[in-house]
C-alpha positions as CSV (number, residue, x, y, z in Angstrom):
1,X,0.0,0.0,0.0
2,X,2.9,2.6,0.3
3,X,4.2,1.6,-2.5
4,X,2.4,4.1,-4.7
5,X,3.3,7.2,-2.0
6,X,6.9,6.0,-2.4
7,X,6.9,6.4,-6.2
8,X,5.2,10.2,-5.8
9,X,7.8,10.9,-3.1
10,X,10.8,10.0,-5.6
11,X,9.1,12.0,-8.4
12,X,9.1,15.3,-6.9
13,X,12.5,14.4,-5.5
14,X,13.5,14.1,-9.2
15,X,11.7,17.2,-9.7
16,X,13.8,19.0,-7.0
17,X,16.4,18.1,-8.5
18,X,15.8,19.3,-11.8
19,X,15.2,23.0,-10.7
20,X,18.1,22.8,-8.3
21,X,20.3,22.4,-11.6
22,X,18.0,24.4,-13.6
23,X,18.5,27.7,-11.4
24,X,22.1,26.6,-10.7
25,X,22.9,26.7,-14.3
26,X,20.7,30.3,-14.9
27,X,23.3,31.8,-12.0
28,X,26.4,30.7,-14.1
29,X,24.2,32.0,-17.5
30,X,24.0,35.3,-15.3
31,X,27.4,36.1,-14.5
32,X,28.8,35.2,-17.6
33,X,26.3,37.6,-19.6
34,X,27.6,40.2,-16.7
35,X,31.3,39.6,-17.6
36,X,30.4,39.5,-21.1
37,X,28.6,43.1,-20.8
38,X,31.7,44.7,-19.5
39,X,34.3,43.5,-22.0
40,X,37.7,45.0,-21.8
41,X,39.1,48.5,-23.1
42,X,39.9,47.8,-26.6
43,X,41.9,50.4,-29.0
44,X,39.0,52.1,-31.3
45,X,42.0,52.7,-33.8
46,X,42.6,48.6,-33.9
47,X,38.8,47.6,-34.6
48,X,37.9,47.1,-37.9
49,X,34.2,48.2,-39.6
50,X,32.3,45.7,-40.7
51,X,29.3,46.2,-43.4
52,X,26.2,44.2,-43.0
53,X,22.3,43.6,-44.6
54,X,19.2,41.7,-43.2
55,X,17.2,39.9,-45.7
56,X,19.9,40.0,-49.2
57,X,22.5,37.7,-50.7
58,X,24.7,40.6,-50.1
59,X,25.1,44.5,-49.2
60,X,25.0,45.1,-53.0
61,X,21.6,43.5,-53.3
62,X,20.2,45.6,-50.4
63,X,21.6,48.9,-51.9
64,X,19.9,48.2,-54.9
65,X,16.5,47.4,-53.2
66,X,16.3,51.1,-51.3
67,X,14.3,53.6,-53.3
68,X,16.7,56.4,-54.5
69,X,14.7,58.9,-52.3
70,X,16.4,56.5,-49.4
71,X,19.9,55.9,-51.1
72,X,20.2,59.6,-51.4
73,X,19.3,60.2,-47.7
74,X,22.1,57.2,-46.8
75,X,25.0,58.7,-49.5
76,X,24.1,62.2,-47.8
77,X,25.1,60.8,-44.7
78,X,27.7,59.0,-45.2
79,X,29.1,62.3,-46.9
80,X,28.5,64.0,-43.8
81,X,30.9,61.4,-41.6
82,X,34.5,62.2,-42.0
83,X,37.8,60.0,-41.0
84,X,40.4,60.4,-38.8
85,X,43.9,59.5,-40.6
86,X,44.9,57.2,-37.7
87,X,41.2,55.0,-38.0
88,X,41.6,51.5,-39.7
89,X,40.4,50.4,-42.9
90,X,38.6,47.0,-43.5
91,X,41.0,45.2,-46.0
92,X,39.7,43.5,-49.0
93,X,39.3,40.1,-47.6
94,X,37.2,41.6,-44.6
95,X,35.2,43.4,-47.2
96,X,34.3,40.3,-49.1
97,X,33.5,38.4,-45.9
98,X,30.9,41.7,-45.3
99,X,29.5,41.1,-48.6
100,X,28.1,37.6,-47.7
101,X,26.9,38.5,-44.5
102,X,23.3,38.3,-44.7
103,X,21.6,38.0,-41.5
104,X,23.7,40.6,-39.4
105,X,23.4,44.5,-38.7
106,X,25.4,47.3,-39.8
107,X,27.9,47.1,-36.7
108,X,29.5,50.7,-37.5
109,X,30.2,52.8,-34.7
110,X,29.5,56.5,-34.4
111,X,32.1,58.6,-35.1
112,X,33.8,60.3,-31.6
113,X,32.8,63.6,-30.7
114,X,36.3,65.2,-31.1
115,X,37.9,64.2,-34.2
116,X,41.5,64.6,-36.0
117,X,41.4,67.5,-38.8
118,X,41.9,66.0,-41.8
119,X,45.7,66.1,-43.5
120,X,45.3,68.2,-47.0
121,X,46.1,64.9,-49.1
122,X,43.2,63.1,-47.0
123,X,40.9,65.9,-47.8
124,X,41.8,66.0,-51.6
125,X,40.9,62.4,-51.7
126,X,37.7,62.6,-49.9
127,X,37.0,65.6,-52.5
128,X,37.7,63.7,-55.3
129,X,34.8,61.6,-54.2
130,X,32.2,64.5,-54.6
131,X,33.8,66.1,-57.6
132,X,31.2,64.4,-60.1
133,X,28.0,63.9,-58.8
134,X,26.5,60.3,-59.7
135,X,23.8,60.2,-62.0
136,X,22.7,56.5,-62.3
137,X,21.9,54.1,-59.6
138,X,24.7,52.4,-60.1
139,X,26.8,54.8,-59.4
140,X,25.6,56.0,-56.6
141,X,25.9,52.3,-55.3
142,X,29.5,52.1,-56.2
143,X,29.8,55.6,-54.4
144,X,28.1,54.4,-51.4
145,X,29.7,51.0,-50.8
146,X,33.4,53.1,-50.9
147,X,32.2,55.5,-48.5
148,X,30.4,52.5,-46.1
149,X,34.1,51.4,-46.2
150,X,35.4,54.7,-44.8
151,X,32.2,55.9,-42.6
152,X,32.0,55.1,-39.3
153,X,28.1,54.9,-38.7
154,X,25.7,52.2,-37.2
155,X,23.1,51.9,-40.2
156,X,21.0,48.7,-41.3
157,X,19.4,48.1,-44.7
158,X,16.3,45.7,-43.6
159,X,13.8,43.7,-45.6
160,X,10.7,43.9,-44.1
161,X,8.5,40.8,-45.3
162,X,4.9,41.6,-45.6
163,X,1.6,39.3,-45.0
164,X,0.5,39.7,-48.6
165,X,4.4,38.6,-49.5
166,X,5.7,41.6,-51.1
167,X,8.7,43.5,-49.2
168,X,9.7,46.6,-48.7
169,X,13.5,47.2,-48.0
170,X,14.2,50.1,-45.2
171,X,17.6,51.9,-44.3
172,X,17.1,51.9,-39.8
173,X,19.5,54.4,-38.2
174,X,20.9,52.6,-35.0
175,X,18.9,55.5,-33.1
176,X,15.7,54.8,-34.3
177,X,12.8,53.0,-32.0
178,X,10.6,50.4,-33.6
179,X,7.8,52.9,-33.2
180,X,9.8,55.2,-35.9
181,X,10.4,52.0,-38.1
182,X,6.5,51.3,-37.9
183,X,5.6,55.2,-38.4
184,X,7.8,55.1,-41.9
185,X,6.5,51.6,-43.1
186,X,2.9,53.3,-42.8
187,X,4.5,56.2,-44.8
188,X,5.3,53.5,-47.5
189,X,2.3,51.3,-47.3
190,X,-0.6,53.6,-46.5
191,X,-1.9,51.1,-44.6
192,X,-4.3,52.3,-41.4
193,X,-2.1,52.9,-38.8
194,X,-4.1,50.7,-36.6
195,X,-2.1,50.3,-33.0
196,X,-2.0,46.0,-34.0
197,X,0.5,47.1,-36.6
198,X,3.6,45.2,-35.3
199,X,7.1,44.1,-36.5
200,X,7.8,40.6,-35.4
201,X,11.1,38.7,-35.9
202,X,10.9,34.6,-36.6
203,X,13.2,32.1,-36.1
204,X,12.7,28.8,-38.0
205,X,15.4,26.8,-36.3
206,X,13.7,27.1,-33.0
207,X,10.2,27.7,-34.3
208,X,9.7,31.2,-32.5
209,X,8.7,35.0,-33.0
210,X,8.4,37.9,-31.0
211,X,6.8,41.1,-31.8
212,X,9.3,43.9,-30.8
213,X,8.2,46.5,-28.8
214,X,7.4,50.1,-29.9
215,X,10.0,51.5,-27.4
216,X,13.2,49.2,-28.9
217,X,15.7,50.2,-30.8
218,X,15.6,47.6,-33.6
219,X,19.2,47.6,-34.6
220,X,20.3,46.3,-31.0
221,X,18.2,42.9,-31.2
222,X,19.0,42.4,-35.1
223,X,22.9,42.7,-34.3
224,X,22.4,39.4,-32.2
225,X,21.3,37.2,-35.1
226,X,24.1,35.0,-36.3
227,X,26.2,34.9,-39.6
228,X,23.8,31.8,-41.0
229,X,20.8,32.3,-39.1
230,X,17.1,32.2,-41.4
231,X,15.5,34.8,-39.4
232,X,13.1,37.3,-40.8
233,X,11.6,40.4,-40.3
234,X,7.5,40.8,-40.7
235,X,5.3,43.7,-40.3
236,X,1.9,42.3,-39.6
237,X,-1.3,42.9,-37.8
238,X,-1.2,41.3,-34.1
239,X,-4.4,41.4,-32.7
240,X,-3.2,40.6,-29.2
241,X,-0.2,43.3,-29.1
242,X,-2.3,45.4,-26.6
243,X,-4.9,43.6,-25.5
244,X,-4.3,44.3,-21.6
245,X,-4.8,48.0,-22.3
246,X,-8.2,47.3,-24.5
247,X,-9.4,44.4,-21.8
248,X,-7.9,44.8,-19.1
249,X,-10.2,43.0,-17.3
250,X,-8.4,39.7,-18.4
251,X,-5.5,40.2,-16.7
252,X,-6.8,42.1,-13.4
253,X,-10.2,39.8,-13.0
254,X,-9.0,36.7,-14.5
255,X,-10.6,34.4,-11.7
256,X,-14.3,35.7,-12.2
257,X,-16.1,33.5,-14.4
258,X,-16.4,34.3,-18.3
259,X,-19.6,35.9,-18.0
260,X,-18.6,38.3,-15.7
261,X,-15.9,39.6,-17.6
262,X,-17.6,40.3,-20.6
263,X,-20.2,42.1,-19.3
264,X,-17.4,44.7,-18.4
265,X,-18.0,48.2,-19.5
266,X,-16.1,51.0,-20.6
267,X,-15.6,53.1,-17.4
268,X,-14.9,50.3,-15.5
269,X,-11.7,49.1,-18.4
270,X,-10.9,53.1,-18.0
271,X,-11.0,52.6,-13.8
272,X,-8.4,49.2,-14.4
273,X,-5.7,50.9,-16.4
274,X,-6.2,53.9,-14.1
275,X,-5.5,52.1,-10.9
276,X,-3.1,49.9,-12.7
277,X,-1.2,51.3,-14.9
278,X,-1.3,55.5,-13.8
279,X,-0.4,55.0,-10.4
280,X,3.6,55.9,-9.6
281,X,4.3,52.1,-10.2
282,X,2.5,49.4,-12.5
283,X,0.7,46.7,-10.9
284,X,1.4,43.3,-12.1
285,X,-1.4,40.6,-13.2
286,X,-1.6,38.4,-9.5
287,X,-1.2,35.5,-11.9
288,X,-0.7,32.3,-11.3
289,X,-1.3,28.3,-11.9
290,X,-0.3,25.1,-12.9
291,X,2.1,25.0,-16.2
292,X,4.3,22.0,-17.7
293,X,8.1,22.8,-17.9
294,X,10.5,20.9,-20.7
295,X,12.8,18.8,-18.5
296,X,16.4,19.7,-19.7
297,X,17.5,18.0,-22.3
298,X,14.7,16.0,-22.8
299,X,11.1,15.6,-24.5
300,X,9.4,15.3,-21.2
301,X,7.2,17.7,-19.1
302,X,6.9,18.1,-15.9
303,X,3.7,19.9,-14.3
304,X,5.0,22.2,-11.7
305,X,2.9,25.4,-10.0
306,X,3.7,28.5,-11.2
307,X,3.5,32.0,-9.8
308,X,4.0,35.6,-11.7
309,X,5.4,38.8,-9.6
310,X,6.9,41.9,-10.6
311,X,10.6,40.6,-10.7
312,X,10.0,37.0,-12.6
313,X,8.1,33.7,-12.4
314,X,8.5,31.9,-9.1
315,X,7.4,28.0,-7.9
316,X,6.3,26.2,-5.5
317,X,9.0,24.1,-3.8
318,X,7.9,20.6,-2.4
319,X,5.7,20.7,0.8
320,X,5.5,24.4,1.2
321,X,2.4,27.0,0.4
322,X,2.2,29.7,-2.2
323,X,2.7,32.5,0.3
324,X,5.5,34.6,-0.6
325,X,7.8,33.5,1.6
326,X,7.8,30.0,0.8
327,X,8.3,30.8,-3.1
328,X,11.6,30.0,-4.7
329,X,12.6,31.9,-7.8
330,X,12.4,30.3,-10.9
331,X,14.0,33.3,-13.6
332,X,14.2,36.8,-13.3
333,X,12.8,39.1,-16.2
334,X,15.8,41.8,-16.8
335,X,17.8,39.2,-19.3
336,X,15.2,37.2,-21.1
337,X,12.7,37.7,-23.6
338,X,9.6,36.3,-24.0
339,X,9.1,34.3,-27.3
340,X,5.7,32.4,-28.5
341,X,6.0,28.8,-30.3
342,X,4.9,27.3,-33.6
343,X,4.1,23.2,-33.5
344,X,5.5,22.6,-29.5
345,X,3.7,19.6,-30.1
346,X,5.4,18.0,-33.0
347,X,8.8,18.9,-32.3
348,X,9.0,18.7,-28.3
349,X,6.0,16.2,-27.4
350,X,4.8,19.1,-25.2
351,X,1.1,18.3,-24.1
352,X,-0.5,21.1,-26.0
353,X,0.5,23.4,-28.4
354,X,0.5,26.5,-26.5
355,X,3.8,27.1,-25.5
356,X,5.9,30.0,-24.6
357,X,9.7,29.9,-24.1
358,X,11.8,32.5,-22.6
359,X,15.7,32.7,-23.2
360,X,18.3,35.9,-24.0
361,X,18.3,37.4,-27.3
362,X,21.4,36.3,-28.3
363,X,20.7,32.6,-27.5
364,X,20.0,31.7,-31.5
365,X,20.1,27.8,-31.8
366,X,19.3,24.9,-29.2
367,X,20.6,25.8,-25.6
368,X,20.0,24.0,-22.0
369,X,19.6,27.9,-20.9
370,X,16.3,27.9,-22.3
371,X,13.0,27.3,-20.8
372,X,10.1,26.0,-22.4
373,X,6.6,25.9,-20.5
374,X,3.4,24.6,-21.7
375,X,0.0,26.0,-20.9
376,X,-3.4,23.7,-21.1
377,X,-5.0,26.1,-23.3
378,X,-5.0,29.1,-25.7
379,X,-6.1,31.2,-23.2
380,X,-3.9,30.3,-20.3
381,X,-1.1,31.3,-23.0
382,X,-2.4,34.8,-23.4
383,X,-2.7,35.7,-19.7
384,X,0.8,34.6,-19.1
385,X,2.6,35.9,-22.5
386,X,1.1,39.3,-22.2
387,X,1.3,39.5,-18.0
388,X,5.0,38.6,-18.5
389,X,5.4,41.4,-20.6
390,X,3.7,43.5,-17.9
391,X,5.9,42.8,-15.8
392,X,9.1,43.1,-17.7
393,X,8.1,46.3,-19.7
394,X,5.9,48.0,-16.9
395,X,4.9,51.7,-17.7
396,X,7.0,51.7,-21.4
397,X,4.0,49.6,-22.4
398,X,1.5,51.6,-21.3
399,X,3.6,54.6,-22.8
400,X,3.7,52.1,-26.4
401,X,-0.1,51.8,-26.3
402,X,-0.7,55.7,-25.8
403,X,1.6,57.0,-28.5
404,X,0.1,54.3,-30.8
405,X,-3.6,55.5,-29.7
406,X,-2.3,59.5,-30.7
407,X,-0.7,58.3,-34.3
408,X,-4.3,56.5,-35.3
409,X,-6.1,59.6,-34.2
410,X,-4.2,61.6,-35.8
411,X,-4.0,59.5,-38.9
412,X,-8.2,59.6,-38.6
413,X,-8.4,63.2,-38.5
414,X,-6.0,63.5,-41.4
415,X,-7.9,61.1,-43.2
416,X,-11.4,62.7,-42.8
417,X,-10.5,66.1,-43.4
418,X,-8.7,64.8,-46.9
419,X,-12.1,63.3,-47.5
420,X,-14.4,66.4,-47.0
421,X,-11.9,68.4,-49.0
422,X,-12.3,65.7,-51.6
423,X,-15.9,66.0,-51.4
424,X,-15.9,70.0,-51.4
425,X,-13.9,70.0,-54.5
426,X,-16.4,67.6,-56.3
427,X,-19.3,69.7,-55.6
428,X,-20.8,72.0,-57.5
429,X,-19.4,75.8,-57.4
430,X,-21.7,78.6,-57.0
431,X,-21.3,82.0,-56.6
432,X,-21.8,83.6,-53.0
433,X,-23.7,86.5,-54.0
434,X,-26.0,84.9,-55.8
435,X,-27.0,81.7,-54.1
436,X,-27.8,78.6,-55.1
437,X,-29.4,78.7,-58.6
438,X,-32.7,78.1,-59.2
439,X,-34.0,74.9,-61.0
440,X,-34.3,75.0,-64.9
441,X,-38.0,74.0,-65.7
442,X,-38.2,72.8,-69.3
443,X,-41.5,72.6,-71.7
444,X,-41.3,69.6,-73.2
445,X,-44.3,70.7,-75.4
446,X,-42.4,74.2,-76.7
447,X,-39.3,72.9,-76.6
448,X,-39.5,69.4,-78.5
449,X,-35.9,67.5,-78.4
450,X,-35.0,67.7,-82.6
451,X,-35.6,64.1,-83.0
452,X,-39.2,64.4,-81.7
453,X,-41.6,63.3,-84.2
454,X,-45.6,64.1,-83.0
455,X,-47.9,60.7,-83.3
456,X,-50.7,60.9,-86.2
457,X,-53.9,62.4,-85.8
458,X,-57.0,60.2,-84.3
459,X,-58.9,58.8,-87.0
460,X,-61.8,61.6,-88.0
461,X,-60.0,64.6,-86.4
462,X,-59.9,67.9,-88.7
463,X,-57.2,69.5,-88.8
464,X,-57.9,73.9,-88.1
């Protein structure tokens, strides 16, 4: 009879064990990311520039995609940048290795503040550049792959994939938000500017996205794909981007039954994101349940009870309560993202197909410092995707979803009052003065049309 207890008491020893590895390997992931932030001094004068594209063959291919509104904006900046005389050049070999690269970022450095003046022979040469202004395309290609050589600026020629499967290729300044990337692609597309407009990066080998947020900077997380990788860029609608600002009642009253929650009314979603999300700091989703974790290593899942706070996802441990001082920390927020999963099932076993996984950005292939957990159901997955990113993003969400609201609004006004001035100009014009003119009343019977031809007389009528 205690032979079944036995067998429970061994699994959750086995479980134990697991996490005791599992957070004893996420310490060591820690540490070395923190050495690994703070490299050593290096020499600016010894690096070497390095030229890269997302989405092409090679940089050629991507300076020939960019409409020559764009390659004119790049060559005029690249003119702009000057060289200091002790600044090394990539040689030939390292510029044909560029020339491959297709799934890294322009990794150019801005240029320091206080730079060299320029010897007379430099400047001659530099001159000689802009002597003859280019007149075809290719020229101004050729032109702007010599000065990419010489430049020292952070910029990335991107391919932005769309749902229809047309592209459009984009030239991103290292300084520019995803918000600015989205604003110009709307420029491009005249699409709606609706706030689910979104720019979501795939990875096939792993069978991930992620939609970046509106407050990155999209270079940074497009530098840590790797030389081979198959990633892609999309800029698609994503229905769920804000949901916990349009129904918040989800995420704050996610234990009342269905019915309750959608019977929710307007002033009472305004009174959740006011006491939630206006306050001096942003209240986290109280979330928590059971989940299935990927045991390292292996296709097998473990059910293990979950609980979300402000600073990461915490457990359980065996024999103790959910009260907070019985929790043991299961990852912390400030070094992961949050990625969703395409066919868990299939490729993992997992029990369902609603899986999330959370890892560092620059973690591209299969790593034992990832961690894959399962929900039961499609729901369960949205309360705990979008409540992580709660608590990871706090009030830069709510400042994404705001700015978003402003550029459709504005984009609505703009749009209406182009469509009564379309309007005005296809009505009629009238003089003031006079007012509208009246009717023109036309006697058929004086005026015939000249093809009118009167029907005979009635049989025995006289004609006067």
């Amino acid at each position: 009879m205690m032979l079944p207890c036995v067998k429970e008491t061994e699994k959750m020893d086995d479980i134990d064990a697991m996490f005791s590895h599992l957070l004893g390997e996420m310490d060591h992931l820690s540490q070395s990311l923190m050495s690994a932030a703070d490299p050593p001094e290096v020499d600016p004068a010894s690096q070497t520039e390095s030229t890269f594209s997302i989405g092409f063959t090679d940089l050629h291919e991507s300076l020939n995609e960019l409409e020559d509104n764009d390659l004119d904006a790049l060559m005029a900046d690249l003119g702009s940048k000057s060289t200091s005389p002790e600044e090394k050049l990539p040689t030939d070999e390292q510029s044909s290795s560029c020339a491959d690269n297709q799934t890294a970022a322009v990794a150019l450095e801005p240029e320091p503040a206080a730079a060299l003046p320029q010897p007379s022979n430099s400047a001659e040469s530099s001159g000689g550049l802009q002597m003859s202004e280019p007149q075809t395309k290719a020229d101004k290609i050729k032109l702007a792959l010599e000065k990419l050589k010489e430049a020292k600026v952070r910029k990335l020629i991107v391919k932005m994939l769309m749902s229809d499967g047309s592209s459009k290729t984009l030239m991103v300044d290292e300084r520019q938000t995803v918000r600015e990337v989205l604003d110009t692609l709307f420029e491009k597309t005249h699409c709606d500017c609706s706030i689910e407009w979104s720019l979501c990066e795939t990875n096939p080998e792993l069978q991930i996205e992620r939609g970046f947020e509106d407050h990155e900077h999209l270079v940074e997380p497009l530098s840590a794909w790797t030389r081979l990788s198959e990633n892609k860029i999309y800029f698609v609608l994503k229905p769920q981007k804000y949901v916990m600002f349009t129904d918040p009642q989800l995420f704050y009253m996610w234990k009342k039954r269905t019915a309750c929650l959608s019977g929710v009314n307007d002033p009472t979603r305004q009174l959740l994101l006011k006491e939630h999300f206006e306050g001096p700091t942003v209240i986290v989703p109280d979330l928590e349940g059971m989940l299935y974790l990927k045991e390292d290593g292996k296709k097998v899942w473990k059910p293990r009870y979950f609980v979300l706070r402000a600073s990461g996802i915490y457990y359980v441990p065996k024999g103790k309560t959910k009260t907070s001082s019985d929790l043991a920390c299961f990852v912390h927020f400030e070094k992961v993202n949050i990625y969703t999963t395409n066919n868990y099932k299939q490729k993992y076993r997992a029990p369902t197909n609603f899986c999330f996984m959370l890892k560092h950005p620059r973690i591209q292939k299969e790593s034992h410092y990832i961690k894959f957990l399962c929900c039961d159901n499609e729901h369960a997955m949205l309360l705990w995707v979008n409540s992580i990113r709660i608590a990871k993003y706090g009030a830069a969400l709510y400042k994404n979803y705001q700015a978003a609201l402003k550029r459709t609004s504005s984009f609505q006004t703009l749009h209406s009052a182009a469509h009564k001035d379309r309007c005005n100009i296809n009505a009629p014009q009238s003089s003031p003065s006079s007012g509208p003119a009246p009717p023109k009343i036309t006697n058929v019977e004086d005026e015939p049309p000249p093809d009118f031809i009167p029907p005979p007389p009635p049989p025995g009528h006289t004609q006067v």
